[in-house]
BAFI-3210 file (N, C-alpha, C; in Angstrom, 3 decimals, decimal comma, padded with zeros to 6 digits):
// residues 205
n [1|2|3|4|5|6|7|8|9|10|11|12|13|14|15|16|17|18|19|20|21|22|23|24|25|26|27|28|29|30|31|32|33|34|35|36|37|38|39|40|41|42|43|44|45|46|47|48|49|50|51|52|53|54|55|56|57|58|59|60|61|62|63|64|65|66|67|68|69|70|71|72|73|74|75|76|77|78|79|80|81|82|83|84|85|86|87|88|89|90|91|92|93|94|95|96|97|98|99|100|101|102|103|104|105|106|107|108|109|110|111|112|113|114|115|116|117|118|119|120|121|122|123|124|125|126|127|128|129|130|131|132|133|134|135|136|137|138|139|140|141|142|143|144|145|146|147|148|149|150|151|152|153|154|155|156|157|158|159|160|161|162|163|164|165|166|167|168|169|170|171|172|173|174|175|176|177|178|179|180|181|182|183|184|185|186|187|188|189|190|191|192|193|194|195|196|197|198|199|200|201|202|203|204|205]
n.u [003,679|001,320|-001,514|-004,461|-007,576|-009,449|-011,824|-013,533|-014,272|-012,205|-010,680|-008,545|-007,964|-005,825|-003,247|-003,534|-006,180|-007,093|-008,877|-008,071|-006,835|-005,994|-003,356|-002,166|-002,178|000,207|002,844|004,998|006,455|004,478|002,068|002,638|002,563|-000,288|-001,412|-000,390|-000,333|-001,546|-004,572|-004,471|-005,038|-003,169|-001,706|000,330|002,107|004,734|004,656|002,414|003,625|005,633|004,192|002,788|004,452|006,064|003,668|003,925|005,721|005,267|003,588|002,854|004,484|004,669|003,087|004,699|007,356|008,046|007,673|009,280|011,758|011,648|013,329|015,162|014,685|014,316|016,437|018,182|015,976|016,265|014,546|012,384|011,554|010,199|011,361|014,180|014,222|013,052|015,141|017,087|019,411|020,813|023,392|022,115|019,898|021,972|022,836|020,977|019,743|021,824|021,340|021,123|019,595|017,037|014,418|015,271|013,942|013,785|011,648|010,188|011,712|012,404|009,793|009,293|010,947|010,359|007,604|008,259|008,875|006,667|005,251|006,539|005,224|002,349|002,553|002,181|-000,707|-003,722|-003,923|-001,546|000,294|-001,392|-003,396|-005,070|-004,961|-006,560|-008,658|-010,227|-012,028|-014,387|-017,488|-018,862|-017,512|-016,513|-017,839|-016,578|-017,798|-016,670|-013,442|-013,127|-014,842|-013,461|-013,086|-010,819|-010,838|-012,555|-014,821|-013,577|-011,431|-010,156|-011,033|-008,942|-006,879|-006,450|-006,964|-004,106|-002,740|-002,979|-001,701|001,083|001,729|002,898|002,460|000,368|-002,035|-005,848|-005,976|-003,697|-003,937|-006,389|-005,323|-003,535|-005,252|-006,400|-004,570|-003,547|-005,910|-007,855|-010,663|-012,004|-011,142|-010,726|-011,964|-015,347|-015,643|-012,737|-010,389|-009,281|-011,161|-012,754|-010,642|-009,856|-010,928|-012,182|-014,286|-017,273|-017,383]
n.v [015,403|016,801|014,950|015,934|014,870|012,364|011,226|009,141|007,292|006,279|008,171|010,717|014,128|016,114|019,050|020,505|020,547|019,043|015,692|012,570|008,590|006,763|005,289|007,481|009,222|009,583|009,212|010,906|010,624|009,032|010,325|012,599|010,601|010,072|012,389|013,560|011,631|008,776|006,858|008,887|008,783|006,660|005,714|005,562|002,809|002,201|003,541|001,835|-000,792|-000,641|000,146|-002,232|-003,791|-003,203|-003,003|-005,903|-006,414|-005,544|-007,576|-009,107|-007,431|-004,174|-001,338|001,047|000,206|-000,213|001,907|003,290|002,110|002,705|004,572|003,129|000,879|002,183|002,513|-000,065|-001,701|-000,403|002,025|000,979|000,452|-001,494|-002,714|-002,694|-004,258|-006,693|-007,552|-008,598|-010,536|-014,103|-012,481|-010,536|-010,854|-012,167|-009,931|-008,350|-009,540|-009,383|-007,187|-005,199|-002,423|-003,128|-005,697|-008,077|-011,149|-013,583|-014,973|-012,818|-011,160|-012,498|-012,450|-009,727|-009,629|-011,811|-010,246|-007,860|-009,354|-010,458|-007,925|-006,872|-008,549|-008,311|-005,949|-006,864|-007,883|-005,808|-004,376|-002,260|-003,148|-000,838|000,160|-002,828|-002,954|-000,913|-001,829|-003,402|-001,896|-000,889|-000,221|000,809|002,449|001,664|003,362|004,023|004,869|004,545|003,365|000,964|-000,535|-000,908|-002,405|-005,466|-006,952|-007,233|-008,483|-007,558|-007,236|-009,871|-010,965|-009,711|-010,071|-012,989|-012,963|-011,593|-013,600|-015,506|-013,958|-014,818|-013,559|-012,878|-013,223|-011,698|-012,042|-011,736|-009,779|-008,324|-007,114|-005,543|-003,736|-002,653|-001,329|000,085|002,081|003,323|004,298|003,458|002,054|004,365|004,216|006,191|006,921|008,177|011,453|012,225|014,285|013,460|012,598|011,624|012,835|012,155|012,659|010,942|009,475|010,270|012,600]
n.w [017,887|019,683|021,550|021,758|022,260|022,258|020,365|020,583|018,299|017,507|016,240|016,850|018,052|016,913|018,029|015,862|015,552|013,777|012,471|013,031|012,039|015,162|014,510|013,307|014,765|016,207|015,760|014,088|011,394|010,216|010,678|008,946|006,499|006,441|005,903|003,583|001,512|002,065|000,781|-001,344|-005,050|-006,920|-009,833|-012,184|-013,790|-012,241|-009,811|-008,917|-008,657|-007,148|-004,305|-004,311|-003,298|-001,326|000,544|000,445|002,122|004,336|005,767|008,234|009,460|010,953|009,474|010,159|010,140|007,717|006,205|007,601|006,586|003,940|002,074|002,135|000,872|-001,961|-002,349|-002,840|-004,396|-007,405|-007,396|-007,396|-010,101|-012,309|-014,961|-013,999|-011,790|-012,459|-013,968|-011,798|-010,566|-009,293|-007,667|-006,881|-005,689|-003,018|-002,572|-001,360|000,486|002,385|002,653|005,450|005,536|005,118|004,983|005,006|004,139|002,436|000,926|000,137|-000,643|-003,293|-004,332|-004,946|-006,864|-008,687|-008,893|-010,365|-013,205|-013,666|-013,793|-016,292|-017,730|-017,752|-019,554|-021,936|-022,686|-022,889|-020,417|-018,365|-015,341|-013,451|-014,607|-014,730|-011,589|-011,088|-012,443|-010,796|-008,841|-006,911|-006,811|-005,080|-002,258|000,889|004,072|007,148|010,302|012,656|013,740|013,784|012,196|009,673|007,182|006,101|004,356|001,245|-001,567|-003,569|-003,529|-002,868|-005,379|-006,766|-005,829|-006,663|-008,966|-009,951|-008,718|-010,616|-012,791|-012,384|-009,742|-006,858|-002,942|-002,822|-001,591|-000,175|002,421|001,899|-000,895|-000,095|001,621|000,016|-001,674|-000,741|-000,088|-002,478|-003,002|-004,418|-003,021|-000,247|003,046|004,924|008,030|008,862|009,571|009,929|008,778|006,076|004,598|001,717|000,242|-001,732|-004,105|-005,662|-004,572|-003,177|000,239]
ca.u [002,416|000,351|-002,977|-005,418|-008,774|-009,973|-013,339|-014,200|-014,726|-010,987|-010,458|-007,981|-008,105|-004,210|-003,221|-003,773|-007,616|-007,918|-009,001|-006,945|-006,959|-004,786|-002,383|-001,587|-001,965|001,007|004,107|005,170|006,089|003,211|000,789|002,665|002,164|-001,705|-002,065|-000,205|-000,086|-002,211|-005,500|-004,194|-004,943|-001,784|-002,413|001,274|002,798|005,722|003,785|001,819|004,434|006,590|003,104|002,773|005,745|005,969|002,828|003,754|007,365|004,979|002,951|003,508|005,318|004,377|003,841|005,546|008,399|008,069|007,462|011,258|012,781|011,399|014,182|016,509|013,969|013,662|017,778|018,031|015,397|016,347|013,460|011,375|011,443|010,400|012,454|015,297|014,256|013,158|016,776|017,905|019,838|021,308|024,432|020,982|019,484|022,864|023,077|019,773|019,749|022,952|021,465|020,163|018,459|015,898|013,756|016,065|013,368|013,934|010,240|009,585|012,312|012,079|008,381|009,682|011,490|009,022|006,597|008,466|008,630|004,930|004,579|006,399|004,703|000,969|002,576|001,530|-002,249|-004,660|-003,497|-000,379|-000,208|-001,647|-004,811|-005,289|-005,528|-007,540|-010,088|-011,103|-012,394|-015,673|-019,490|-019,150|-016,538|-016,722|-018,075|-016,295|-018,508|-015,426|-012,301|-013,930|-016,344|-013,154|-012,911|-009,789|-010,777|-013,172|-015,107|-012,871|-009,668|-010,416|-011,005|-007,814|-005,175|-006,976|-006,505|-002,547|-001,738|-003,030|-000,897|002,137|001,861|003,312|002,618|-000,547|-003,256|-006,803|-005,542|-002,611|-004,534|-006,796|-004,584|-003,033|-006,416|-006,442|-003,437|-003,687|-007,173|-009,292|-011,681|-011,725|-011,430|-010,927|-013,282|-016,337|-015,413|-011,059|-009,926|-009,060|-012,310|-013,069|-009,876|-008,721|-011,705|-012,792|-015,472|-017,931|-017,203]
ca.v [016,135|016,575|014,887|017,172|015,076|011,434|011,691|008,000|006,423|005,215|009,327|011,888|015,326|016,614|020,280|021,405|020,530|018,033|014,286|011,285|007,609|006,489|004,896|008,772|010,833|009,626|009,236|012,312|010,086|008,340|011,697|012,980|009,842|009,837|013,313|013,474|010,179|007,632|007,097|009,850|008,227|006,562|005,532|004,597|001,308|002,258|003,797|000,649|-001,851|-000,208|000,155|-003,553|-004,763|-002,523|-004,012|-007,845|-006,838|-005,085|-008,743|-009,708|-006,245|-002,994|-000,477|002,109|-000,499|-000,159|003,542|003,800|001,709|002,920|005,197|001,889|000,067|002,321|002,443|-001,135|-001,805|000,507|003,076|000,133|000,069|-002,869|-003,051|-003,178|-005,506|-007,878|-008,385|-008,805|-012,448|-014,419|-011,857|-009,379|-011,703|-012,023|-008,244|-007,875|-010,466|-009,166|-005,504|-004,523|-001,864|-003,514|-006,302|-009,393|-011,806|-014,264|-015,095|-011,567|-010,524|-013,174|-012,106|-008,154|-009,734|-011,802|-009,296|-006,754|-009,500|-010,151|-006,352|-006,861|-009,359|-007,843|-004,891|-007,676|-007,629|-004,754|-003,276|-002,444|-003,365|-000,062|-000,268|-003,829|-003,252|-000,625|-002,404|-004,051|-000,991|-001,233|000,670|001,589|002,470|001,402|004,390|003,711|005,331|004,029|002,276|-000,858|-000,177|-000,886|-003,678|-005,584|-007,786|-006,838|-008,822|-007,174|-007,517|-011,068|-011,410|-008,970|-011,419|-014,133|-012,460|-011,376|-014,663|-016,291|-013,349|-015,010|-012,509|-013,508|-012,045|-011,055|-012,189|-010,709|-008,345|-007,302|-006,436|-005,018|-002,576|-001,491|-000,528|001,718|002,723|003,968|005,228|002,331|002,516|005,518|003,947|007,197|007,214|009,246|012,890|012,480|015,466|013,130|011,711|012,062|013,969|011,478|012,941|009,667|009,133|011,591|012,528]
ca.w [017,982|021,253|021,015|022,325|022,243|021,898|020,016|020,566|017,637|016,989|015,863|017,433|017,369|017,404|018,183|014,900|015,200|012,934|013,111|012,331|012,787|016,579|014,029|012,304|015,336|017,329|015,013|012,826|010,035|010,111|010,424|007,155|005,125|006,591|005,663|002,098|000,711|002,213|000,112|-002,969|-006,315|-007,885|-011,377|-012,657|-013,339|-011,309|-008,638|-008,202|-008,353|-005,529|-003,348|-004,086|-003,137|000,120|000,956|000,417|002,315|005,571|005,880|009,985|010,563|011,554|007,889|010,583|009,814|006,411|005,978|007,987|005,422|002,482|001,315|001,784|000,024|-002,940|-003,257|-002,818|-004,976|-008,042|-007,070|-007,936|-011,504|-012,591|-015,734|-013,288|-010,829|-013,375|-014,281|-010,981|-010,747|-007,852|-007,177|-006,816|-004,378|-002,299|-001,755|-000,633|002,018|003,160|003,421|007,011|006,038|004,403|005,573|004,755|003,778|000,834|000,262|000,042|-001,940|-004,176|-004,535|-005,280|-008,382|-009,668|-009,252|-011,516|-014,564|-013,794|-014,342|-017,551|-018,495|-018,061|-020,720|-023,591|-022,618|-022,990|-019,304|-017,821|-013,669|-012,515|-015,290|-014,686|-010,303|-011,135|-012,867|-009,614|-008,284|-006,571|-007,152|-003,759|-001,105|002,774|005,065|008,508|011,480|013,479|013,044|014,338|011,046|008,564|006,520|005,735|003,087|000,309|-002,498|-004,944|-002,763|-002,821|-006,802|-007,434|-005,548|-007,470|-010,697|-009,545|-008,425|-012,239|-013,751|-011,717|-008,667|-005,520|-002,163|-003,404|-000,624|-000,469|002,823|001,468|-001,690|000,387|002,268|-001,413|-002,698|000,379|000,181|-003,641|-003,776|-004,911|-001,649|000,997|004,329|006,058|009,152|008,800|010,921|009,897|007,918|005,032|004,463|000,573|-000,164|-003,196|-005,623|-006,324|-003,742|-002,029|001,296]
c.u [001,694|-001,186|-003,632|-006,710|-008,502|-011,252|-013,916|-014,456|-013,077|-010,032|-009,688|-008,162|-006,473|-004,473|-003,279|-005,341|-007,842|-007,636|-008,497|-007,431|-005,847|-003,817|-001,252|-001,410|-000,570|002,766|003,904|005,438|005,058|001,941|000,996|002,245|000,908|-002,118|-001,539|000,205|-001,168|-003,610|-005,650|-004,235|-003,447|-002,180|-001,369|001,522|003,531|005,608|003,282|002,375|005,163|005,363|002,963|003,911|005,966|004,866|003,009|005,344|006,630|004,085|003,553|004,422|004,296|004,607|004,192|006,789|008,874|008,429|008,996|011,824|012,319|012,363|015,109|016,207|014,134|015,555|018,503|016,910|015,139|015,558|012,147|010,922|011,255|011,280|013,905|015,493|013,792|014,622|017,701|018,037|020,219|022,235|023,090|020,653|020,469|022,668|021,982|019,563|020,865|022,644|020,483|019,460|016,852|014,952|014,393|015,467|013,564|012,677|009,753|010,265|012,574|010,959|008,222|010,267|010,389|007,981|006,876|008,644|007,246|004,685|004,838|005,700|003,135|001,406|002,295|000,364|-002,464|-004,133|-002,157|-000,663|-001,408|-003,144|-005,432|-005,929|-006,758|-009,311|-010,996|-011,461|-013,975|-016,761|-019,302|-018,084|-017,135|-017,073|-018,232|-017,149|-017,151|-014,255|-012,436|-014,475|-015,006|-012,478|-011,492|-009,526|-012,081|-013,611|-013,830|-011,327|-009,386|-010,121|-009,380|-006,575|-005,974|-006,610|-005,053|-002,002|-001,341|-001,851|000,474|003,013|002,065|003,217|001,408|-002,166|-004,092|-006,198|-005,015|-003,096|-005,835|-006,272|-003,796|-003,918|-006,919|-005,685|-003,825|-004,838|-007,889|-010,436|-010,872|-012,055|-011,353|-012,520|-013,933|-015,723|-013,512|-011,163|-009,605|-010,142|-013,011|-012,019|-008,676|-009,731|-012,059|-014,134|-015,911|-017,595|-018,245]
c.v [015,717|016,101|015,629|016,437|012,988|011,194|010,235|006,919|006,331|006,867|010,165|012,982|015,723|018,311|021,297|021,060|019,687|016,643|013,047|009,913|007,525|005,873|005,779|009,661|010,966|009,658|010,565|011,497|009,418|009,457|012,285|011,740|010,050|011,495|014,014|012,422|009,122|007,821|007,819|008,768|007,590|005,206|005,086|003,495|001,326|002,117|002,224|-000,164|-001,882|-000,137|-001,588|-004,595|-003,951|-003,107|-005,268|-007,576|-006,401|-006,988|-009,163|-008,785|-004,807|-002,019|001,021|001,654|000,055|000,963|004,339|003,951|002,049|003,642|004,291|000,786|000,606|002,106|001,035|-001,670|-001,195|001,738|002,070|000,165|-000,911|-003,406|-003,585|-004,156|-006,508|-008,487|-008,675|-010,650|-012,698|-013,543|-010,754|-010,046|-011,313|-010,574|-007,811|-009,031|-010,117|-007,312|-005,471|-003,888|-001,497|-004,829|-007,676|-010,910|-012,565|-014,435|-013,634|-010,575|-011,457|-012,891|-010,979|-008,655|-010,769|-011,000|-008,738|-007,960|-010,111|-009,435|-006,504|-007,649|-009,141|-006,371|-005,559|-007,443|-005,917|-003,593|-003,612|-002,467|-002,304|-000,106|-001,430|-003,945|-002,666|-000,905|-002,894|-002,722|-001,105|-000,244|001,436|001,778|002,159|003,030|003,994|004,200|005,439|003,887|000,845|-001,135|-000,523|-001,891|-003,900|-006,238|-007,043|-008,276|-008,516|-007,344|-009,222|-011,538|-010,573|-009,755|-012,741|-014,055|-012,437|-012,646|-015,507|-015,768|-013,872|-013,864|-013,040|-012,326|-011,148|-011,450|-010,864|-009,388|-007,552|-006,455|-005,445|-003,590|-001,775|-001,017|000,359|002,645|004,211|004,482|004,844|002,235|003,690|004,766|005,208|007,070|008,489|010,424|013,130|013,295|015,056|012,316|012,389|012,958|013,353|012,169|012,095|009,255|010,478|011,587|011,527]
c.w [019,251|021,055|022,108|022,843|021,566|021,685|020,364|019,862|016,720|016,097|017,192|017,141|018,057|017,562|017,422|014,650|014,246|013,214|012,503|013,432|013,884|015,752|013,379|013,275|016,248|017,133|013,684|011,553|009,794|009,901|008,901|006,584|005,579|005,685|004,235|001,419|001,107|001,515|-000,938|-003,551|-006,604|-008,874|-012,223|-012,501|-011,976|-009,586|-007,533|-007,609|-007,103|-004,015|-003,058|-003,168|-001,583|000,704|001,397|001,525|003,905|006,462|007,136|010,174|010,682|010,023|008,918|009,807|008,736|005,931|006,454|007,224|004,133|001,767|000,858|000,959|-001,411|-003,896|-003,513|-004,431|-006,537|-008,345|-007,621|-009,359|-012,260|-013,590|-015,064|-012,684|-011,346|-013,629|-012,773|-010,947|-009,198|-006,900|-006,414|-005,418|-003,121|-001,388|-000,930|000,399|002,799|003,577|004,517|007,006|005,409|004,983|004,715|005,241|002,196|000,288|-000,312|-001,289|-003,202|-004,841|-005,233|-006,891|-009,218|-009,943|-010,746|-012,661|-014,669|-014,126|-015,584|-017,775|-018,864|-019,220|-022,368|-023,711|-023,097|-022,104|-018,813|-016,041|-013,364|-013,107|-014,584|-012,758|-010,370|-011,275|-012,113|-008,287|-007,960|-007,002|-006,104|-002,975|000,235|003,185|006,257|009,088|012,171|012,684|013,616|012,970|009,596|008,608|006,431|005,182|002,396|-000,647|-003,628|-004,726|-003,286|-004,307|-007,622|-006,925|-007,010|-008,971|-011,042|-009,693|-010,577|-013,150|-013,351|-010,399|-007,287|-004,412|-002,062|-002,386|-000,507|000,837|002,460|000,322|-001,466|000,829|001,095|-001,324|-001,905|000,297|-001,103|-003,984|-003,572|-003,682|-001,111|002,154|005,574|006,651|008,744|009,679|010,589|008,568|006,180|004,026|002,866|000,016|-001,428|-004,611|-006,434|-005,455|-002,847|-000,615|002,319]
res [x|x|x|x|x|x|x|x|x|x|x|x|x|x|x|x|x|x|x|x|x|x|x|x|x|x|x|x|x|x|x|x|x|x|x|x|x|x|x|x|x|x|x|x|x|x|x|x|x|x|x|x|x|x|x|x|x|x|x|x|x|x|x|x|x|x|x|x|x|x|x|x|x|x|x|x|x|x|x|x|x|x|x|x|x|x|x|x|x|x|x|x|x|x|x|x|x|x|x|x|x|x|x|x|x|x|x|x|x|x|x|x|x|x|x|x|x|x|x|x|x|x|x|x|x|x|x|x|x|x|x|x|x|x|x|x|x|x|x|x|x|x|x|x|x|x|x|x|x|x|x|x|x|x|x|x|x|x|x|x|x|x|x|x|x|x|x|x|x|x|x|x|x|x|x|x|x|x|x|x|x|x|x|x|x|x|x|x|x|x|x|x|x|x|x|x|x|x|x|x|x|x|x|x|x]
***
């Protein structure tokens, strides 16, 4: 996509007239996930868990990176099911440090399998994962001006690793829990003036 227009405040305007952050306007996969996925609601376990764990696996890379490998992630990963990847054992491990086209980290993927019997394990309580992040949903959302203007820790980011880690959540730092609760809904960081600004139906424009 041709950018057309640098409005100033960290906003493009591409050739279809509408305004995106400089991180969405310059890669085509990156403009689709900004413009059908990034900030939509997601409200499943499943959902969550695989957001989580993509998250804790982008930590010191690039979530272009991420967003590559995600198809190799999800077949690797049994589409992130946690039931599945709970049972993964050492032979599990092996394969996934030996696959390339995934991010062949042991802390990380060690972190991906505990997660998922963390997930089972919050299905005893009251909430299952995706309830339970939810809950740390704020009164208020951020309203960028800019992209100078957006946060990357939170009060609630902060108390939701805190909560994660207790449940036996690894990987779970306030940014990273930060950048989920963007990801999935829980705040709108879209910049004031970008086309996506209020377009989860959870917060006013």
């Amino acid at each position: 996509m041709a950018v057309t227009e640098d409005i100033g405040n960290g906003l493009v305007v591409g050739e279809d007239g509408l305004s995106r952050p400089a991180w969405a306007a310059h890669d085509e996969l990156l403009r689709e996930y900004y413009d059908t996925e990034w900030g939509l609601p997601v409200r499943d376990e499943q959902g969550v868990y695989e957001r989580l764990s993509l998250e804790a696996f982008q930590a010191g890379l690039s979530w272009a990176t991420i967003l590559r490998k995600r198809p190799a992630f999800r077949a690797a990963f049994a589409g992130f099911d946690p039931e599945r990847v709970a049972a993964f054992d050492a032979t599990d491990v092996t394969r996934l440090l030996g696959d390339a086209s995934i991010i062949r980290n042991r802390a990380k993927i060690d972190a991906a399998i505990r997660n998922a019997r963390a997930t089972l394990d919050l299905r005893e309580g009251p909430e299952d994962l995706a309830a339970f992040v939810w809950s740390f949903q704020p009164d208020e959302t951020p309203v960028p001006r800019a992209a100078a203007d957006v946060p990357s820790v939170s009060p609630e980011s902060k108390a939701l690793a805190k909560a994660l880690k207790k449940k036996g959540f690894a990987f779970v730092g306030p940014t990273t829990m930060f950048a989920l609760m963007e990801a999935i809904g829980i705040v709108d960081t879209h910049v004031v003036g970008s086309h996506r600004r209020g377009s989860s139906g959870i917060w006013a424009s």
